[in-house]
C-alpha positions as a LaTeX table, in Angstrom:
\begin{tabular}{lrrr}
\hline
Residue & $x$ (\AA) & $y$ (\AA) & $z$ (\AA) \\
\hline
Unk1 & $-102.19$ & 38.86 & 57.93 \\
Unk2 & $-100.65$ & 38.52 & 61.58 \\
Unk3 & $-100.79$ & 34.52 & 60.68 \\
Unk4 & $-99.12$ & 34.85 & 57.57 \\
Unk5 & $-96.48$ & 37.26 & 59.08 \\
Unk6 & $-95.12$ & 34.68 & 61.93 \\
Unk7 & $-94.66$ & 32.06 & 59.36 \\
Unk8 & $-92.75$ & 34.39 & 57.29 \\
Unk9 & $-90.44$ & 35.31 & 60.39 \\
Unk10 & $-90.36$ & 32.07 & 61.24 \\
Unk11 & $-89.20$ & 30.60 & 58.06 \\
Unk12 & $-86.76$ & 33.36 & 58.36 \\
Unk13 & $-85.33$ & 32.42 & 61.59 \\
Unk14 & $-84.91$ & 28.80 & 59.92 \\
Unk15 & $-82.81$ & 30.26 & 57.45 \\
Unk16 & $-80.72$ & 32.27 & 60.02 \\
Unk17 & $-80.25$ & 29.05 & 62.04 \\
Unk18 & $-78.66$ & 27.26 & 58.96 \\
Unk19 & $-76.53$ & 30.13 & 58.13 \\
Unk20 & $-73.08$ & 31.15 & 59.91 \\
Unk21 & $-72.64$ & 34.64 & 61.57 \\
Unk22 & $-72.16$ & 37.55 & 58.87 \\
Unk23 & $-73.64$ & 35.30 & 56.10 \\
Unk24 & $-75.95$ & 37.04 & 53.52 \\
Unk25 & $-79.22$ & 36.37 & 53.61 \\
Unk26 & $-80.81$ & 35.82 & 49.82 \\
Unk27 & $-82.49$ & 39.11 & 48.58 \\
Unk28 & $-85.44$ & 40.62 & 49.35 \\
Unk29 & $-87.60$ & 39.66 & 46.00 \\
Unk30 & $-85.93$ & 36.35 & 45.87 \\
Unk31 & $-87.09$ & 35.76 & 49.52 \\
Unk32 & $-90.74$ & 37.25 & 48.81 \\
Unk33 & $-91.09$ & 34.96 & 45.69 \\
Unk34 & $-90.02$ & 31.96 & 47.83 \\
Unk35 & $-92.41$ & 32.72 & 50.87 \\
Unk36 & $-95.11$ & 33.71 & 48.80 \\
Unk37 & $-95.74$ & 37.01 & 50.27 \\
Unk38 & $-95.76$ & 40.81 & 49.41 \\
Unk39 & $-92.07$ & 42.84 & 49.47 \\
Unk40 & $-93.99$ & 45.17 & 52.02 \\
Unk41 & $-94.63$ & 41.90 & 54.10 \\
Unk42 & $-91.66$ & 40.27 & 54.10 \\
Unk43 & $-89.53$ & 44.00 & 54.89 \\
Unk44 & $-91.87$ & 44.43 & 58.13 \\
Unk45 & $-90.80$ & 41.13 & 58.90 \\
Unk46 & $-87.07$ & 41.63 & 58.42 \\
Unk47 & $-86.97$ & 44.81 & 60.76 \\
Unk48 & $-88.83$ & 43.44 & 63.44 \\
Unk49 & $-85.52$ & 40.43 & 63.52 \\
Unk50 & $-83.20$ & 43.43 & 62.95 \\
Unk51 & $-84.86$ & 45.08 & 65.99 \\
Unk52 & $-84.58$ & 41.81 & 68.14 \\
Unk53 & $-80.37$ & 41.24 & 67.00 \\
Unk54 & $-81.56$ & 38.00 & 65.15 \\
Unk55 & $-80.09$ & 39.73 & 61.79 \\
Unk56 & $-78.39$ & 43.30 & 60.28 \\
Unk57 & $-79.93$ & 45.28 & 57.60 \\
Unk58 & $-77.58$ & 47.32 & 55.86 \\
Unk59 & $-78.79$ & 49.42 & 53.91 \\
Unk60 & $-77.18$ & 49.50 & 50.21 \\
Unk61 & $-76.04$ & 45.70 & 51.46 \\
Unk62 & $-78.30$ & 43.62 & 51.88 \\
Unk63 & $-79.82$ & 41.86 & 55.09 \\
Unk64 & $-76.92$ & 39.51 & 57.16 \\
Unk65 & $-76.76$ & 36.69 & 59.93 \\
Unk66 & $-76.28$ & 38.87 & 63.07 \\
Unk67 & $-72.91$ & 38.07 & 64.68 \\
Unk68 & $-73.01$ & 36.38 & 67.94 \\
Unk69 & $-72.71$ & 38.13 & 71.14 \\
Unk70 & $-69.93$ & 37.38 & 73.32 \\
Unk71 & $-71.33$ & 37.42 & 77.01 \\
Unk72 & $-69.15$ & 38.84 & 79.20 \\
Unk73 & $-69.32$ & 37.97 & 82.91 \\
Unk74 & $-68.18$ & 40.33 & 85.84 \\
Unk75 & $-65.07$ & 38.48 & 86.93 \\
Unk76 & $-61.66$ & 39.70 & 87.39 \\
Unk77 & $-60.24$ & 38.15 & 84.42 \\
Unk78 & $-58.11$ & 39.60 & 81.38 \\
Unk79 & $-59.07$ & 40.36 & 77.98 \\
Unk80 & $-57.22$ & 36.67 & 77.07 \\
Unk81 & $-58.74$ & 34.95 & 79.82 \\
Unk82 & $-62.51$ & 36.10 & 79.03 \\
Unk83 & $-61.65$ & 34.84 & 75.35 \\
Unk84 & $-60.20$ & 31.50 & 76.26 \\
Unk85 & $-63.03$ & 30.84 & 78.47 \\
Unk86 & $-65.51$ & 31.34 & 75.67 \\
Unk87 & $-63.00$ & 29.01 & 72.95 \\
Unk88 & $-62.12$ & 32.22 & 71.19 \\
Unk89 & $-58.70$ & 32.75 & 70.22 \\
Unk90 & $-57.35$ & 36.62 & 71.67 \\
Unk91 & $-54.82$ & 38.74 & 70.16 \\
Unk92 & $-54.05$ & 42.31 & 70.25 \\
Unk93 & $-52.75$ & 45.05 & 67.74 \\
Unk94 & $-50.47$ & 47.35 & 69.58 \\
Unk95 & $-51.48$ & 50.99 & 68.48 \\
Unk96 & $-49.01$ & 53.20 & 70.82 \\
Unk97 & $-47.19$ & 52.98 & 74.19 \\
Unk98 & $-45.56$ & 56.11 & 75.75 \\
Unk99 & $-44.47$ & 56.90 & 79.29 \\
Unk100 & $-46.42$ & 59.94 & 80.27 \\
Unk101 & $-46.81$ & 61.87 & 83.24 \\
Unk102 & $-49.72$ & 60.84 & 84.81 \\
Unk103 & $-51.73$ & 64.51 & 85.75 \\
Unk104 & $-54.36$ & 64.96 & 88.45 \\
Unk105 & $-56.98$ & 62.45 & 87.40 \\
Unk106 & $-54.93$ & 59.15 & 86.36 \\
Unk107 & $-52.20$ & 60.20 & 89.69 \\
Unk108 & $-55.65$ & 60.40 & 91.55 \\
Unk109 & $-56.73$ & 56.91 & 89.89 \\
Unk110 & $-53.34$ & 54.82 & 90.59 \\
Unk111 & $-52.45$ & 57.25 & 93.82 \\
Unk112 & $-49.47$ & 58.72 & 92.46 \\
Unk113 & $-47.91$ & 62.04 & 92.14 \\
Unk114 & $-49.67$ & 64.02 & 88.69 \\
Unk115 & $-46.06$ & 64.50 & 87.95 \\
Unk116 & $-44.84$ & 60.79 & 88.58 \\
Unk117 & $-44.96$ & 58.94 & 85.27 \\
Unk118 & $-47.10$ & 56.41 & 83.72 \\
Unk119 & $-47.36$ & 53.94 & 80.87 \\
Unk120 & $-49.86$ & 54.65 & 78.40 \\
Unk121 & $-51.04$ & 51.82 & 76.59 \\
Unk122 & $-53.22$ & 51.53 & 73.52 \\
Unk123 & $-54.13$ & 48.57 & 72.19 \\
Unk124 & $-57.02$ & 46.55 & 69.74 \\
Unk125 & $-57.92$ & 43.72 & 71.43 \\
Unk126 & $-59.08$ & 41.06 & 69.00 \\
Unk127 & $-61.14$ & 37.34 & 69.29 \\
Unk128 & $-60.58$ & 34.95 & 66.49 \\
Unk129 & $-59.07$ & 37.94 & 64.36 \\
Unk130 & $-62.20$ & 39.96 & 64.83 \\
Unk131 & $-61.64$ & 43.47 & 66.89 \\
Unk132 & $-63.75$ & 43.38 & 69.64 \\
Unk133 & $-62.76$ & 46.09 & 72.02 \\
Unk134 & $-60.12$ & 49.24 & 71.85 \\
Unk135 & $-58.49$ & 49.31 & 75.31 \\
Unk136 & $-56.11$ & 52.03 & 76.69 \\
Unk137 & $-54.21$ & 51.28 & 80.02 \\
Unk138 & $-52.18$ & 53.03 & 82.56 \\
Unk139 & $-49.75$ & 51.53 & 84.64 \\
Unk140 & $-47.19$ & 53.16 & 87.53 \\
Unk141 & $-44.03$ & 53.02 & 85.81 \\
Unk142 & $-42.35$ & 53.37 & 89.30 \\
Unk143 & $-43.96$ & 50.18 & 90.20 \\
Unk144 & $-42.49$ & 48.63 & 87.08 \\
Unk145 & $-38.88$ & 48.73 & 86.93 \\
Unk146 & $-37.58$ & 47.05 & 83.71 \\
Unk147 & $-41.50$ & 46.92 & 81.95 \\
Unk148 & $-41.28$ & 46.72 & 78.42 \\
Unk149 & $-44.69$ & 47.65 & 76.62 \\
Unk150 & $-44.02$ & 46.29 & 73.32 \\
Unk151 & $-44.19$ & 42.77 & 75.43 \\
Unk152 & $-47.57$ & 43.37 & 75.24 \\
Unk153 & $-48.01$ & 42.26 & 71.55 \\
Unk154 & $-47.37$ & 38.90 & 72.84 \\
Unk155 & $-48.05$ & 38.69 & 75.98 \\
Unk156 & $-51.08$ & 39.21 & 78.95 \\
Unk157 & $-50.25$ & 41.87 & 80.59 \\
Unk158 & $-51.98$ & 40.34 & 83.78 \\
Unk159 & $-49.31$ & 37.52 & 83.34 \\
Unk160 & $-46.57$ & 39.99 & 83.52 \\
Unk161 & $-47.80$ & 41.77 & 86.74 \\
Unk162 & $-48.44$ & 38.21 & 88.31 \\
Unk163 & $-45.20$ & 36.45 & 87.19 \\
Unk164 & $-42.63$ & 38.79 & 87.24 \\
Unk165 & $-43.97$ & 41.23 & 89.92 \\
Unk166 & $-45.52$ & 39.16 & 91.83 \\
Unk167 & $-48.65$ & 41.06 & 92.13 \\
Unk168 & $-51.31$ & 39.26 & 93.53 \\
Unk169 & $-54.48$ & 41.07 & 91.47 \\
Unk170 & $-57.08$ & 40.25 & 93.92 \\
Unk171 & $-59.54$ & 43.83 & 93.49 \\
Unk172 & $-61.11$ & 45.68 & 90.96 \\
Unk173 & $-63.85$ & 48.97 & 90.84 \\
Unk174 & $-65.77$ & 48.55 & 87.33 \\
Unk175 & $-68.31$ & 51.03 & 85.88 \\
Unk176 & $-70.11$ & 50.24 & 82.84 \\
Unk177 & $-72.03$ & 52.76 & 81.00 \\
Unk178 & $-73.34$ & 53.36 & 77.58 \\
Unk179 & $-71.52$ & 55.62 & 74.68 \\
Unk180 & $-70.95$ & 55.87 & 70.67 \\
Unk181 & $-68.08$ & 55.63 & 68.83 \\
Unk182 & $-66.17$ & 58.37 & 66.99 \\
Unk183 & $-65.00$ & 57.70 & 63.65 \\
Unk184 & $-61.37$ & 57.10 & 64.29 \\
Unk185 & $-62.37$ & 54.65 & 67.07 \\
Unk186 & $-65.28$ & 53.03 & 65.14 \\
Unk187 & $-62.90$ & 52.40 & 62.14 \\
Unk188 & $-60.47$ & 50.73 & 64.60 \\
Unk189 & $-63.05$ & 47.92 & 65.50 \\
Unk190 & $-64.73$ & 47.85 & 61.98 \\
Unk191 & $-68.23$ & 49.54 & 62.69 \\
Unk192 & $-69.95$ & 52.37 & 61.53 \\
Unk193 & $-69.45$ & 55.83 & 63.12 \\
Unk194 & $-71.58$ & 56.50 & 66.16 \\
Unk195 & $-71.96$ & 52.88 & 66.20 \\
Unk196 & $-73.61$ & 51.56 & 70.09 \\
Unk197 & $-70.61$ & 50.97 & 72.66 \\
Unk198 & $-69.45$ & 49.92 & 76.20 \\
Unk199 & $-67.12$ & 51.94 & 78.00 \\
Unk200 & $-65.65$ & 50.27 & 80.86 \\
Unk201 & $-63.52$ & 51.94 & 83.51 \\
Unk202 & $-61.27$ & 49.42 & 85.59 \\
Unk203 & $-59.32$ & 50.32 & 88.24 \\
Unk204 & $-57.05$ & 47.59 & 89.10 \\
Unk205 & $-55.34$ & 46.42 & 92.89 \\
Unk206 & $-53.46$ & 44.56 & 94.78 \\
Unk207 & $-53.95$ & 42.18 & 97.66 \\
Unk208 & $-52.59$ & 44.81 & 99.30 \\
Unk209 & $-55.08$ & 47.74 & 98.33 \\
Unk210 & $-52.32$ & 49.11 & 96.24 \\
Unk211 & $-54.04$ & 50.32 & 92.59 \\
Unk212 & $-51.33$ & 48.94 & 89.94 \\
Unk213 & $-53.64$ & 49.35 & 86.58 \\
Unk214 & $-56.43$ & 51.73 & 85.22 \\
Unk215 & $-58.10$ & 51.03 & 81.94 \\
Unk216 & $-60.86$ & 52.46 & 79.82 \\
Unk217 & $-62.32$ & 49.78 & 77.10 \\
Unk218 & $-64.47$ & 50.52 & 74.78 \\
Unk219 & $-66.47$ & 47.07 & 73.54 \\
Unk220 & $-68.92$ & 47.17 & 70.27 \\
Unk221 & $-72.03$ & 46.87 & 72.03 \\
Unk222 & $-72.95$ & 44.43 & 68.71 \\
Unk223 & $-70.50$ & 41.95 & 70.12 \\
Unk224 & $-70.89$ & 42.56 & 73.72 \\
Unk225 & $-73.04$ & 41.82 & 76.33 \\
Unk226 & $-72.21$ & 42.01 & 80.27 \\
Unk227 & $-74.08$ & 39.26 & 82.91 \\
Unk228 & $-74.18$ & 40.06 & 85.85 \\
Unk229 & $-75.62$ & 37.49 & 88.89 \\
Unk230 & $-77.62$ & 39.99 & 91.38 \\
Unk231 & $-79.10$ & 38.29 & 94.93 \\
Unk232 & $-81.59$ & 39.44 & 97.27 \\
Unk233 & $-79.91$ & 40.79 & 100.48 \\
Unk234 & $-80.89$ & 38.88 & 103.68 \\
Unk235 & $-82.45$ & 41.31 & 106.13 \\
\hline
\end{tabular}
């Protein structure tokens, strides 16, 4: 049975490799009648490449062509940048901008008076039309005379700070952990309620150690992965 249950995954596998991302697979009895095996067979088979990201079972759907991960690396590099890099076209979806005052923890964050005010930024960050992450940043607006949010429909913010501040963004303190998404953010990006997620927490500076950006992204964990290149320490 264990024989005839490789060959079945493996003929599946053959089928996923010949099919684009998001693709429908053929259904289950046409798929048993075609292997020659029993429903019960070819199901087991079918979760185990659900459980390994090969494919999606939805249930009520069907069974689909899992969509590719996008590998992110830990470099200091915008949303547009990371895209680029990987031949992905990025765009965003402006959802709100408002100048806020920042409170304890985001004056803490960008070392600013709670009462000085910040820019609030939400935005759906997208790669080839596809929403990939929902990203809210806060920026000193006394840093930023003249800043415009709705520029940022357009244009990369990290642009902005570079070429018309003349920031040098040379520093960053990341934490990554693991969350689920509520249902207003999980419709934003497409996916299910509760759906797997990575929050990211980004606290953005200057050559000169001087924080000019904190940002919280949330990135479906079904289009996400984070590398990371770890070395022994020499002692």
């Amino acid at each position: 049975m264990m024989a005839k249950r490789e060959k079945v995954t493996l003929m599946l596998k053959q089928i996923v490799a010949n099919s684009s991302p998001g693709m429908r697979l053929p259904p289950e009895r046409e798929l048993s009648e075609r292997f020659g095996v029993a429903r019960e067979t070819l199901r087991r088979c079918l979760i185990e490449l659900d459980e390994e990201g090969v494919i999606e079972r939805r249930p009520g759907a069907g069974n689909f062509v899992a969509m590719r991960r996008e590998k992110k690396e830990i470099a200091l590099r915008s949303f547009s940048e990371e895209m680029r890099v990987r031949g992905l076209e990025p765009s965003s979806s402006l959802l709100s901008a408002d100048r806020i005052a920042a409170g304890p923890k985001i004056g803490q964050y960008l070392r600013v008076s709670p009462a000085s005010y910040v820019y609030k930024i939400v935005r759906v960050r997208h790669a080839n039309q596809v929403p990939m992450a929902l990203e809210t940043v806060y920026l000193p607006a006394e840093r930023l005379p003249g800043f415009d949010p709705q520029e940022l429909s357009e244009k990369s913010l990290y642009n902005i700070l570079e070429e018309r501040y003349q920031f040098v963004l040379s520093q960053a303190q990341q934490q990554i952990e693991a969350t689920v998404l509520e249902q207003a953010e999980a419709e934003l990006l497409g996916v299910a309620p509760f759906s797997a997620a990575l929050l990211v927490e980004r606290r953005m500076s200057t050559a000169q150690e001087l924080p000019i950006e904190f940002c919280k992204t949330l990135y479906r964990a079904d289009r996400y992965k984070f590398e990371v290149d770890i070395r022994r320490a020499l002692i």
